[in-house]
N, C-alpha and C positions, 0 to 999 in steps of 0.2 A: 646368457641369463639377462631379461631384461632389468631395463630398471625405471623404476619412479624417483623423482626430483620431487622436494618438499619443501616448499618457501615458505617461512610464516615472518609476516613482517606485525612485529607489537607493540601494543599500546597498552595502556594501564586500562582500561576495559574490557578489551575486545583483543583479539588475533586476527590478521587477516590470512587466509592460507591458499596457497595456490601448488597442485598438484600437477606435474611437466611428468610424461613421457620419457625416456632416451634419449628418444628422437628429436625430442625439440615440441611437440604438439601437447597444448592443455587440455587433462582431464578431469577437470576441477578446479572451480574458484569456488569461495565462502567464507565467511567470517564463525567465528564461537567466541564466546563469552574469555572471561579473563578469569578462570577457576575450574576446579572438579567436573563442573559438568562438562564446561565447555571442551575442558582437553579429553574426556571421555565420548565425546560427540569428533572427534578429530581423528582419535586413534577409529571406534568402529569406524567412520568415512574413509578414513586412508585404508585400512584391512580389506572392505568392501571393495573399493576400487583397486587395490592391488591383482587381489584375485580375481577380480572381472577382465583385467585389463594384462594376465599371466607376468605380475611384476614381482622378482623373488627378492630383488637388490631394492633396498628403500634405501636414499639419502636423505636424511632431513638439517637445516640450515636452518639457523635462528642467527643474529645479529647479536654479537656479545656486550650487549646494555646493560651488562651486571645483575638490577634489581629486576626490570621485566622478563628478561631472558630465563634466571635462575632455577626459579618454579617447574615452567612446561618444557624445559630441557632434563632436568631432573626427572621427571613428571611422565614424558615418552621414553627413554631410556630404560628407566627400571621397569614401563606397563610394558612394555615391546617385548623385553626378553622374553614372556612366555610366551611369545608365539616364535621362540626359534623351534626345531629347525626351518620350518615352511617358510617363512619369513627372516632375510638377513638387516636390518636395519641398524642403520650407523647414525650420529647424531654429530652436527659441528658449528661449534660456536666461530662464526666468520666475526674478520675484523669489519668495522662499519665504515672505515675510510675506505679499507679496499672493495666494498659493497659497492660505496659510493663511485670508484674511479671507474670498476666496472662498467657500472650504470652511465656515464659519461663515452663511453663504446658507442652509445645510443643515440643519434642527434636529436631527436625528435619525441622523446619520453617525456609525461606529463611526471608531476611529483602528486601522486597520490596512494593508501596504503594496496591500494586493488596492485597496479603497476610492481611496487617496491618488493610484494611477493615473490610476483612475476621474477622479476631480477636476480632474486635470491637464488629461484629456482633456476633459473638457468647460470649461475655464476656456478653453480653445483653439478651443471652438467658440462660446465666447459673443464672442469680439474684444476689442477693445483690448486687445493684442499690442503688447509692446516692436519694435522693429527686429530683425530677424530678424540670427541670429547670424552674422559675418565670417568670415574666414579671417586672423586676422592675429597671426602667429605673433610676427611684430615686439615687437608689446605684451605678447603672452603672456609672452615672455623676459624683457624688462625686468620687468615683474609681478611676475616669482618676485624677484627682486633686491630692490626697492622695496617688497614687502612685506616679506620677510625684515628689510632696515634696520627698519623701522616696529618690526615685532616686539622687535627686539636695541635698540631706543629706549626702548621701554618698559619692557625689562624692564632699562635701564641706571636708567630713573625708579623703579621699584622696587628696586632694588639699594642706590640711594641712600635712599630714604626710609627703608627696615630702618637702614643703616649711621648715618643719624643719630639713629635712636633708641639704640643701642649707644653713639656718640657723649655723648648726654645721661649717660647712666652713668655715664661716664670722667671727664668735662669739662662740666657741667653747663650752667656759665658760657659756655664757644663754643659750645653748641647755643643759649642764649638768645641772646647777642649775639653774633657774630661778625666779629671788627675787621679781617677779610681781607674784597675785593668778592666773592672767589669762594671759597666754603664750600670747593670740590672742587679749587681751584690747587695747586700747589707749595709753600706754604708752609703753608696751612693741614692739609695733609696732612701733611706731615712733622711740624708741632705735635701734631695725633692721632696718628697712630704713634711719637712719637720722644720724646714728655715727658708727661707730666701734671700734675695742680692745683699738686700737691704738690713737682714738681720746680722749676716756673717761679716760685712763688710766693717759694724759697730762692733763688734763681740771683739771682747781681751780675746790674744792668739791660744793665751792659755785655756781659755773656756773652751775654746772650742775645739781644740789638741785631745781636752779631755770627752768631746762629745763624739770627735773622731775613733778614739781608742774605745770609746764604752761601746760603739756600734759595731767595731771591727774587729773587738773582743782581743784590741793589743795586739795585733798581727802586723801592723806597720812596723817595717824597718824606722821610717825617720816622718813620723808623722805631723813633726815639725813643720819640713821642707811642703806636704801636702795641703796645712793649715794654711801656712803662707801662702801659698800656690792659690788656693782657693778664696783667698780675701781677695787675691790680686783679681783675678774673673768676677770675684763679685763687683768690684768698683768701678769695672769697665762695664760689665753688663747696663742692659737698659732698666727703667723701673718702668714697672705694672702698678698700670692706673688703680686706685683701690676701687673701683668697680669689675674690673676684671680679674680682680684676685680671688674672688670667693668663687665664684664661677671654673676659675683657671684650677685651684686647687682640690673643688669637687670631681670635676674632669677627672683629674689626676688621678684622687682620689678610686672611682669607678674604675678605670683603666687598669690600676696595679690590682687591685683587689678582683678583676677577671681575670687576669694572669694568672694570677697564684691559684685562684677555682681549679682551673683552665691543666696548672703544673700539676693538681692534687688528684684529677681526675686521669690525669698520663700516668700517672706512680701508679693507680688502679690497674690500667690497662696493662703496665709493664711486669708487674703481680701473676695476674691473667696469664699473661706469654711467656714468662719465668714457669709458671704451673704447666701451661698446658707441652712445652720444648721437653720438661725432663718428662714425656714418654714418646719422644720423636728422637729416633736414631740417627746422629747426626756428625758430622768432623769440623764442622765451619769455624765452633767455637774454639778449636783447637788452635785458628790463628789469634793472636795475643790480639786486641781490638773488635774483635766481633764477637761481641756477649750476647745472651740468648734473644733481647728484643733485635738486633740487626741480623741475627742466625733468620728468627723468623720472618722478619719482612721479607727477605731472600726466598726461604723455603716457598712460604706462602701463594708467591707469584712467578716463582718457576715451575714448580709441584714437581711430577715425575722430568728428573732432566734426562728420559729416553727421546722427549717429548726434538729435545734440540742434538743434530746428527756432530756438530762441533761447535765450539765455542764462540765462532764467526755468528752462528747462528741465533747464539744467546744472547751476544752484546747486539744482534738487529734486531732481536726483542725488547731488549732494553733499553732501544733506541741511542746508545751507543757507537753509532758509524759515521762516517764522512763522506759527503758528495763527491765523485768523479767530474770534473770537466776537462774533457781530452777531446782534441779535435785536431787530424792531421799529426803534425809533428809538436803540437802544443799540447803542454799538458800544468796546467796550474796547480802552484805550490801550496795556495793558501786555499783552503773549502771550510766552508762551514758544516757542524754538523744536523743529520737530519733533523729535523722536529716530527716524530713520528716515534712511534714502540711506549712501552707500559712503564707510565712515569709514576708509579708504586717502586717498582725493580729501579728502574732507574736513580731514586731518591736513596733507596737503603744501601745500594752502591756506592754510590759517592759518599754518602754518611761513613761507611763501614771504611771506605778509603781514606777520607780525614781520618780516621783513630787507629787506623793502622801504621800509617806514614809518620806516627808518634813514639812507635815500640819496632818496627820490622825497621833493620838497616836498609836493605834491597829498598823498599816500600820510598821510604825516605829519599835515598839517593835517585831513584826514579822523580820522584814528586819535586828536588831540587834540580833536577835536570830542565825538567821542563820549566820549572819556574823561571829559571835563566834565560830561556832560549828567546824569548818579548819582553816587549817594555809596558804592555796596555792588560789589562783582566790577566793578571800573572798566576793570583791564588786560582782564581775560577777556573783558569787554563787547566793547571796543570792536576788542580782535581779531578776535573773528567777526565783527562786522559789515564790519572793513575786510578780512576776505576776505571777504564775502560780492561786496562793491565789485570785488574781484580779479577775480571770475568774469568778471562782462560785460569786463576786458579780456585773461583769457584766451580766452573764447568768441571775442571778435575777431580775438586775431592767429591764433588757429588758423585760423580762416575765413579770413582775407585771406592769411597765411604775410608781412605786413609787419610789419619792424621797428618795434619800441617808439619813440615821439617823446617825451618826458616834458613836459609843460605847463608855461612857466616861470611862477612866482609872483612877485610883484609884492610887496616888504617897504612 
């Protein structure tokens, strides 16, 4: 059976599309527009040339750029099917790094989108081919949500990281030591916005005993020892010129009040993913630590797990593996891991590993294993590797759809 290769390399306007042979020989180059007409001017041209050229096998290849890809992959998949059976057409979202190393095959390739077609199309004729692309809108939904969280995460982790350098300015002493467990709680906030070095260093220990417990809502064991604690940091800290204080406290000001936007708009989303999980048949939850928002970040960007043949395969999606260097009889102890694979997957792993390694014994004793074994990025260590461990038992329960059993430990 022959077959036709279908490159379309895209852009936010336009597609460029380049039609290959079997064999290797182009039977079409062209661009179409970035909509309706234009993927309907794509599919009649490919149909046409199919059957001019007795091509019963269609590959088509788009570059998985998420927002431009989504549409016209969508888009041929569902127009194609009615022309089975005379036409067999498969549709695959390729990754764009491996597009790219492909294309590096080539010594002498120009970078423009006519070529990147090209490329497409023949990375399509050389095989190994991911799994051909699903229909599943399922995941698609939750996708938008669970990345969107990710995004409004990170950019909560930047929000913070600015706000304590502004922090440093003010208050010197609680950016170095900090006598509250949570820099970002109730009380440590209202100490940033509501006093400075200068005000707490004067203030009776007893005022401010009382201003500690009105914010902390009396939760302090010995809020004495914290009052004290925190005159002592005030009196060391620097002063802020009073030119830079209204300035420094506006800042501040702005900063927390994006956070908190920032937190109110994540409790939306997490709403959303609470809604949309309970009608998604699922076991993930069943491990104590993985509630429905880290169930779906997982679901979401693994979607069907037929899609990975074992669990080796999931953590190289996840970008979970570690480089080999062996040469001769040498074989080094210490490798770094890849920088490569879908760091969505990647992120809810690790997440779901911190909160597990809180409630599962196994989980734990794993996670203080590793912590042990270095002296330098101990936490960091030893949480990827304890999601790396996560993988093979989310590859499982997806595979079986059984409830989590947790292994008892033996003190």
């Amino acid at each position: 059976m022959s077959q036709m290769l279908v490159g379309i390399d895209m852009s936010l306007r336009s597609h460029h599309v380049h039609f290959m042979h079997g064999e290797g020989h182009t039977l079409a180059d062209f661009s179409v527009s970035n909509d309706t007409e234009g993927a309907d001017t794509l599919i009649h041209k490919l149909l046409k040339t199919a059957e001019k050229n007795q091509c019963e096998n269609i590959k088509i290849g788009l570059e998985a750029t998420d927002q431009y890809s989504w549409h016209i992959a969508h888009y041929l998949k569902s127009e194609l099917k009615g022309y089975e059976p005379s036409f067999q057409s498969t549709v695959y979202m390729l990754n764009a790094r491996k597009v790219s190393r492909f294309k590096k095959g080539y010594d002498t390739l120009p970078k423009n989108d006519r070529i990147d077609a090209w490329v497409i199309a023949d990375h399509l004729r050389f095989g190994r081919l991911p799994h051909e692309m699903q229909e599943t809108l399922q995941y698609d939904a939750l996708r938008r949500l669970t990345r969107t969280r990710f995004h409004l995460m990170h950019e909560i982790a930047r929000n913070k990281t600015y706000m304590m350098n502004q922090v440093f300015l003010k208050f010197s002493g609680l950016r170095q030591d900090n006598p509250f467990s949570n820099t970002f709680g109730a009380t440590s906030v209202a100490v940033i916005e509501e006093l400075d070095p200068e005000t707490i260093a004067e203030m009776p220990v007893e005022e401010l005993i009382e201003f500690l417990q009105e914010k902390g809502k009396n939760r302090f064991a010995e809020p004495e020892e914290i009052a004290k604690y925190l005159q002592k940091l005030a009196r060391n800290s620097y002063r802020l010129d009073k030119m830079m204080a209204d300035p420094i406290n506006l800042s501040l000001s702005v900063i927390l009040s994006t956070i908190r936007h920032i937190e109110s708009q994540i409790k939306r989303l997490d709403q959303e993913i609470d809604r949309m999980m309970k009608g998604i048949t699922q076991t993930l939850t069943s491990v104590k630590g993985i509630g429905p928002v880290y169930a779906a970040g997982l679901l979401a960007e693994i979607g069907d797990i037929k899609r990975f043949d074992d669990h080796h395969a999931l953590a190289k999606y996840a970008g979970l593996v570690w480089t080999q260097y062996q040469s001769g009889e040498f074989e080094a102890e210490n490798t770094s891991r890849m920088r490569t694979g879908n760091k969505y997957l990647r992120y809810y792993l690790v997440q779901a590993a911190d909160a597990i390694r809180k409630y599962d014994t196994e989980y734990k004793a794993f996670y203080q294993k590793k912590y042990n074994e270095v002296t330098r990025h101990q936490h960091k260590r030893a949480l990827v590797l304890t999601a790396r461990k996560l993988v093979h038992l989310v590859h499982s329960l997806l595979r079986t759809n059984q409830l989590y059993m947790p292994q008892e430990r033996s003190e």
